[in-house]
C-alpha positions in Angstrom: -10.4 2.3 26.5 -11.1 -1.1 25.4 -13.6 -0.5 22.4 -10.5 1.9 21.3 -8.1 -1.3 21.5 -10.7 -3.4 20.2 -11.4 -1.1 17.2 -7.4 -0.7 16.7 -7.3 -4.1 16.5 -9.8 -5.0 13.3 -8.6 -1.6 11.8 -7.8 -3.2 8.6 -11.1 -5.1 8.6 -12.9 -2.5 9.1 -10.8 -0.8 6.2 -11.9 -3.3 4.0 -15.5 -2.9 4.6 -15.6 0.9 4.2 -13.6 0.4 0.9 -15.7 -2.1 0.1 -19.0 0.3 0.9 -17.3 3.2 -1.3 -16.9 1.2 -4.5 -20.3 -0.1 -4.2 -21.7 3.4 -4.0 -19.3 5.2 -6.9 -20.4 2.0 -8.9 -23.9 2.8 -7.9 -23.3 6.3 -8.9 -21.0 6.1 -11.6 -21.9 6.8 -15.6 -22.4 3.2 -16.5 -25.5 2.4 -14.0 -27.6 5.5 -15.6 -30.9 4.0 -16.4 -31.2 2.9 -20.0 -34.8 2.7 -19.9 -37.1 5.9 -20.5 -40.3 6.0 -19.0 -40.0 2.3 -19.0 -40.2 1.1 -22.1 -37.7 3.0 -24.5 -34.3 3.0 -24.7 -32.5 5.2 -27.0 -29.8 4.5 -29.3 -25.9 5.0 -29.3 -24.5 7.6 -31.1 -23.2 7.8 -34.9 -20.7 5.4 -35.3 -20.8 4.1 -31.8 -21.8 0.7 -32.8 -24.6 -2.0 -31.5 -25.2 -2.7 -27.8 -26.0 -4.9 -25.6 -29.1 -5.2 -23.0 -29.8 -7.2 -20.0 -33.3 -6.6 -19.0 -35.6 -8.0 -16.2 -38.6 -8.7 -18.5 -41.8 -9.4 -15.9 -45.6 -10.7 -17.6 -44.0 -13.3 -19.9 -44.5 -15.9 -17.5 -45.0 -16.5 -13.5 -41.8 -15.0 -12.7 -40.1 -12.9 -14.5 -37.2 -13.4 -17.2 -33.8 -12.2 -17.9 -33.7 -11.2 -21.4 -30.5 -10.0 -23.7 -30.7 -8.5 -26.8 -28.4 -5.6 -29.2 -29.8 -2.1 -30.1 -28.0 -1.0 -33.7 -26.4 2.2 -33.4 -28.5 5.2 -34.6 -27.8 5.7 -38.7 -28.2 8.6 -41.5 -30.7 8.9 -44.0 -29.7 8.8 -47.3 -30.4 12.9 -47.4 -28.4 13.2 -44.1 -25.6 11.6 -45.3 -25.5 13.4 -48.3 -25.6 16.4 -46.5 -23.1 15.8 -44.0 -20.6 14.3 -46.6 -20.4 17.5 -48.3 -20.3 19.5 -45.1 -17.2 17.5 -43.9 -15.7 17.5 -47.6 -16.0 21.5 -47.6 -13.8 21.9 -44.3 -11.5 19.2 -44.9 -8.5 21.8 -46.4 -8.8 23.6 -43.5 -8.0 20.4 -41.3 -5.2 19.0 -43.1 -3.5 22.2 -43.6 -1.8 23.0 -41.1 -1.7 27.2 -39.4 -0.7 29.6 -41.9 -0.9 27.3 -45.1 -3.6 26.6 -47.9 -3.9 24.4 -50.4 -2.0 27.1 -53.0 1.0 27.1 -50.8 1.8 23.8 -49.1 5.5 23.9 -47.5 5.2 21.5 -45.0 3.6 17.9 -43.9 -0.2 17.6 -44.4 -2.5 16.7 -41.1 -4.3 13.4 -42.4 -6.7 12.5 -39.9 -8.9 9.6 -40.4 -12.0 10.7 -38.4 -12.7 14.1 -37.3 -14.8 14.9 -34.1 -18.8 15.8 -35.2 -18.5 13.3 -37.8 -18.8 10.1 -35.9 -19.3 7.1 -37.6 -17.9 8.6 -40.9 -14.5 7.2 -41.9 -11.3 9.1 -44.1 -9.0 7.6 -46.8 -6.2 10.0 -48.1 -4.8 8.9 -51.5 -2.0 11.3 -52.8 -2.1 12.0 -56.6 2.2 11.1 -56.4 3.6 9.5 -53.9 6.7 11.3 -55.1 6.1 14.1 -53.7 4.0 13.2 -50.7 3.8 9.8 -48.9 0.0 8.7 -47.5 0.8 9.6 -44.2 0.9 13.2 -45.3 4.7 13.7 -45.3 6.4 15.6 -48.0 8.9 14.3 -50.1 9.5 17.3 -51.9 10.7 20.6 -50.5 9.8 22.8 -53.2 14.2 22.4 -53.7 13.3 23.1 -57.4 10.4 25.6 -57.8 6.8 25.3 -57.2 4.9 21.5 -58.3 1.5 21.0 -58.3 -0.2 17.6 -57.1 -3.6 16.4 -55.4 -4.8 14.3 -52.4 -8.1 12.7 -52.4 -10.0 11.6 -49.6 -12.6 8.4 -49.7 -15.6 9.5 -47.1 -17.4 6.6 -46.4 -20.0 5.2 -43.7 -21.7 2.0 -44.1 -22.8 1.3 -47.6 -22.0 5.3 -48.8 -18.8 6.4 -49.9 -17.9 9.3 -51.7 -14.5 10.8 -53.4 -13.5 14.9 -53.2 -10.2 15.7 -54.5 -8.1 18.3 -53.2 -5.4 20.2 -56.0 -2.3 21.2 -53.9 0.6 23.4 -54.6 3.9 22.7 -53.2 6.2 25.4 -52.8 9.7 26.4 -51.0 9.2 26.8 -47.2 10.0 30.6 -46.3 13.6 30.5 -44.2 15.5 32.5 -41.8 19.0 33.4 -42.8 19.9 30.8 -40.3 18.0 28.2 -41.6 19.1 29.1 -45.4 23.0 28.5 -44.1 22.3 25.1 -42.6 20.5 23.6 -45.5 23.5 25.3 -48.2 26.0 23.4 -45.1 24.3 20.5 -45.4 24.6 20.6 -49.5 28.3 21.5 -49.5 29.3 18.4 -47.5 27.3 16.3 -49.3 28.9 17.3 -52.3 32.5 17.1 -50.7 31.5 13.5 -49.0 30.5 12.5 -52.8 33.8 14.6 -54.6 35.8 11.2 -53.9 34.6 8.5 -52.1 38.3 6.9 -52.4 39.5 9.2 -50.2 40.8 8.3 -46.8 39.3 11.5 -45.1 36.5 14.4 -46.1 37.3 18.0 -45.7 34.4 19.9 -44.6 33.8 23.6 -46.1 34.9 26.4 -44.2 32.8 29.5 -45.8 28.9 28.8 -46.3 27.1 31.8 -48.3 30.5 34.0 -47.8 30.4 33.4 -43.9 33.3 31.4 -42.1 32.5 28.5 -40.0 34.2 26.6 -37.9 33.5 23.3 -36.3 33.6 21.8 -32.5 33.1 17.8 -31.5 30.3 18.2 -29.4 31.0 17.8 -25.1 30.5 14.0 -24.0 29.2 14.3 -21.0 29.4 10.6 -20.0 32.6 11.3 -18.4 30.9 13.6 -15.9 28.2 11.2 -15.6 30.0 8.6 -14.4 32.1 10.5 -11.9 28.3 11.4 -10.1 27.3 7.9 -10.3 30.9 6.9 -8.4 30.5 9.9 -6.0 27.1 8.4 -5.4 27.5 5.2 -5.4 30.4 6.2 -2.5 28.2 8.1 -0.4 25.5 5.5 -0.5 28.1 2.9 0.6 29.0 5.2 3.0 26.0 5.5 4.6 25.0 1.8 4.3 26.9 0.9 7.4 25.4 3.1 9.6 22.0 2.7 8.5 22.7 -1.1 8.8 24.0 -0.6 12.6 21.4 1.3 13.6 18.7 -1.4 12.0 20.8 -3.6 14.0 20.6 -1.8 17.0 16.4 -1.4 17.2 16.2 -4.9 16.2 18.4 -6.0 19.1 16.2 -3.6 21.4 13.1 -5.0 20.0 14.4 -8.9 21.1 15.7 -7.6 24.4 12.2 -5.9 25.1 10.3 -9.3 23.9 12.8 -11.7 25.6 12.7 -9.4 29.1 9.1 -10.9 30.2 10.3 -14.6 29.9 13.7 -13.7 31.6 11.6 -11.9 35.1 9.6 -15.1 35.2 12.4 -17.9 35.0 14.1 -15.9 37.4 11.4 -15.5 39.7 10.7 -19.4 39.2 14.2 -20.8 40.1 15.1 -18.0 43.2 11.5 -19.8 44.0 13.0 -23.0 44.3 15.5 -22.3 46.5 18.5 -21.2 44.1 20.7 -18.1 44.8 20.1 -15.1 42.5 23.6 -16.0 40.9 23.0 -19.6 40.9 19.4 -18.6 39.1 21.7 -17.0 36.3 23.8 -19.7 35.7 20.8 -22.0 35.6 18.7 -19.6 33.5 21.8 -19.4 30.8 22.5 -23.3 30.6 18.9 -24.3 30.4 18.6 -22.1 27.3 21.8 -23.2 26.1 20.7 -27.1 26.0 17.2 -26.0 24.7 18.6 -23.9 21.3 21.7 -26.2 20.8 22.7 -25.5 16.7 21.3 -22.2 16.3 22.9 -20.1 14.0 21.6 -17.1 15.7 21.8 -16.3 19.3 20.0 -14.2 22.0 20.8 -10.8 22.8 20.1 -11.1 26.2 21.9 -14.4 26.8 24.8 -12.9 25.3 25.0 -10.4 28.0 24.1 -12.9 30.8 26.8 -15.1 29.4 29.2 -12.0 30.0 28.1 -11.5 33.5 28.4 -14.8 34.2 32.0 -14.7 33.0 32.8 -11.5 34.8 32.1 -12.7 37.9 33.7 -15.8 37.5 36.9 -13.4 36.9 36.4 -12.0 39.9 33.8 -9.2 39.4 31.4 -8.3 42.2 28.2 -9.8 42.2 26.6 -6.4 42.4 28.8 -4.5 40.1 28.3 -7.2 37.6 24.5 -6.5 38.3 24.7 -3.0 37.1 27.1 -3.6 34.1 24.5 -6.2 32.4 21.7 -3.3 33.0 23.9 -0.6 31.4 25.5 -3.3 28.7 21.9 -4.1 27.7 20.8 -0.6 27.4 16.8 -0.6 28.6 15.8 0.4 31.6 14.0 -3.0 32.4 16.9 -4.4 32.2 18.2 -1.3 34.6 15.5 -1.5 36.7 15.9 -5.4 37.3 19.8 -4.9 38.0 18.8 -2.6 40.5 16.4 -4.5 42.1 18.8 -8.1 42.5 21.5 -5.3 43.9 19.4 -3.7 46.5 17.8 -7.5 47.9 21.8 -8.4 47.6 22.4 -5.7 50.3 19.5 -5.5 52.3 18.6 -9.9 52.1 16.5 -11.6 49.9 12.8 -11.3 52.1 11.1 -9.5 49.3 12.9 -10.2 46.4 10.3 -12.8 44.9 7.4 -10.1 45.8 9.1 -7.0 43.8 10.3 -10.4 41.2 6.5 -11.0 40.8 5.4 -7.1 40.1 8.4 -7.0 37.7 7.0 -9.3 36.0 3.8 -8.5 35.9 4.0 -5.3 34.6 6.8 -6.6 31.8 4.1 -8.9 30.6 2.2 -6.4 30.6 4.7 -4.2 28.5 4.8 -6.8 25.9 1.6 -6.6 25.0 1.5 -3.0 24.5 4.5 -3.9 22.2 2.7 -6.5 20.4 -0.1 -4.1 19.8 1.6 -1.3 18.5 3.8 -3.6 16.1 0.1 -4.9 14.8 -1.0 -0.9 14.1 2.5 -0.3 12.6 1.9 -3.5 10.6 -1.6 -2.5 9.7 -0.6 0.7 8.8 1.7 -0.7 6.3 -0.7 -2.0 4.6 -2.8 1.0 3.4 -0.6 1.3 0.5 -1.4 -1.5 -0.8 -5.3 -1.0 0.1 -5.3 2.0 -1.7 -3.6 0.4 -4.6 -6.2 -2.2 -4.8 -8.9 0.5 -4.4 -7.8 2.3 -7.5 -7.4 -0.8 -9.3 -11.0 -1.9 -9.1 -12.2 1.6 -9.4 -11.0 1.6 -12.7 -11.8 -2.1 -13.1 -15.6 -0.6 -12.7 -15.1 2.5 -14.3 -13.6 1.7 -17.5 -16.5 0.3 -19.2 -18.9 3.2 -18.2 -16.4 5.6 -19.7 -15.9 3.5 -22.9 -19.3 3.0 -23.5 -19.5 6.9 -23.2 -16.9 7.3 -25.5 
């Protein structure tokens, strides 16, 4: 039972060092620590267009000990026949990349794809320069919408890698996009109130056409739905407030039996320390109270339980029965501690005051002994709290570690 408390107890250390053990080993295994050496002297170059890297090697036989050496490896590079080659293989598919489904270069009707690197081609970059920027823009975008017929035009694109570069141009034809009815109607509505806003810019109003291709139309402002919106947010916003009270009474409440629970431990012993000097069980109250009283003079905020022995206190003073009074701080203070202690002052009140410091003693024994349970189980809850964070962290650094692996694959 102890090396379970003991364990509970460095929980989050021991959380740390198994985090700490699993990063070690996915760094261990992860993509980045693969070997660059082969058969333990050759390492092998990045891929096309992957650039130079860099090497930290632990060189032995240049001296007594051995050296930490760092040095680049260039990327791997065409021949002047491979590039050739792959230039004119890339060039040859290009229309079918930067057309998109459905089009060719003898019917263009919408935007262009312009990539400036395709996948299999690493290391060789794209340029796209339209013949007219008129008609298309360099991002691929047309201008023209085939509104007035077909129009012929060209792209180019500039391959290059390294010192090699080459030109291919592309001829294009731009034609009308094929439309739905639909689609025919909202362009021609489009037109018409263009023409109507432009008919007489003077004018204090525009009057919007009512037939479009020999079909009526009529037109709607469209819902504002703000007006809804903000009647959720205030039905919300009143059953949050609603609910806010509550929740903060019953925070209120646990925290006030947490500080009863705490405070009960300390209350047992002074007890059992003035009835052992000689002073009534009352008298013991009274002294218990004032003592605290003088000690946390100009606090803002008080004790729980001195509240409620303040009240006994005063009901007796009223007149209350000493035992009666007994009972009502037990049931005022809600725990059955508390309970258990009233009971205990009213029975010695009846039956005489032999054994009260005896059962005083076991009371508070085992309420000491209470607290520390309660101290341990706030340090799990505590502990447990703060596995989100762990975790948190442990993503963090995983990706911290893993980042470079994975761009160095890419």
């Amino acid at each position: 039972m102890k090396g379970i408390k003991r364990i509970g107890r460095y929980r989050t250390q021991i959380l740390c060092i198994g985090a700490s053990v699993l990063l070690a080993i996915g760094y261990m295994l992860g993509p980045g620590q693969d070997t660059v050496l082969k058969e333990g002297h050759i390492i092998e170059r990045g891929a096309y267009g992957s650039g130079s890297r860099e090497y930290s090697l632990l060189v032995e036989g240049l001296g007594e000990e051995a050296e930490d050496i760092s040095f680049s490896i260039a990327e791997r590079t065409y021949s002047d026949r491979e590039i050739e080659e792959r230039f004119d293989e890339l060039a040859t598919g290009l229309p079918e990349v930067f057309c998109s489904e459905g089009q060719s270069v003898d019917a263009i009707s919408s935007d262009l794809y312009l990539p400036s690197r395709i996948d299999g081609y690493e290391g060789i970059r794209i340029s796209w320069y339209p013949e007219d920027t008129d008609l298309m823009d360099y991002e691929g975008r047309l201008r023209y919408r085939g509104e007035d017929g077909e129009r012929t035009t060209g792209i180019s694109a500039v391959l290059t890698y390294n010192d090699w570069s080459a030109e291919y141009f592309y001829e294009l034809t731009i034609v009308p996009p094929e439309l739905t009815e639909e689609e025919r109607n909202r362009l021609e509505l489009v037109r018409l109130i263009e023409e109507a806003d432009m008919e007489d810019p003077l004018s204090e109003a525009v009057e919007l056409p009512t037939t479009v291709n020999g079909r009526e139309v009529s037109y709607a402002s469209e819902t504002d739905t703000a007006p809804l919106l903000i009647i959720f947010l205030g039905l919300l916003s009143a059953v949050l407030i609603s609910v806010k009270p509550m929740e903060d009474k019953r925070k209120s409440a646990k925290q006030r039996e947490e500080r009863l629970s705490r405070e009960y431990a300390d209350i047992v012993s002074k007890l059992l320390l003035y009835i052992g000097a000689g002073l009534t069980a009352r008298n013991a109250w009274a002294r218990l109270y004032t003592d605290h009283e003088e000690m946390n003079r100009g606090e803002k905020e008080g004790s729980p339980v001195m509240e409620e022995i303040r009240n006994m206190l005063r009901a007796m003073e009223g007149g209350m029965p000493e035992g009666r009074a007994y009972t009502e701080f037990g049931r005022s203070c809600g725990l059955r501690c508390y309970q258990r202690l009233a009971s205990i002052l009213e029975q010695n009140r009846k039956n005489g005051s032999r054994d009260l410091r005896n059962l005083l003693r076991i009371e508070m024994e085992e309420a000491f002994e209470q607290r520390k349970n309660q101290a341990l189980r706030e340090g799990q809850q505590a502990s447990t709290k703060l596995m989100l964070p762990l975790f948190i962290s442990f993503g963090a650094v995983m990706l911290i570690i893993m980042a470079p692996a994975l761009m160095s694959m890419g």
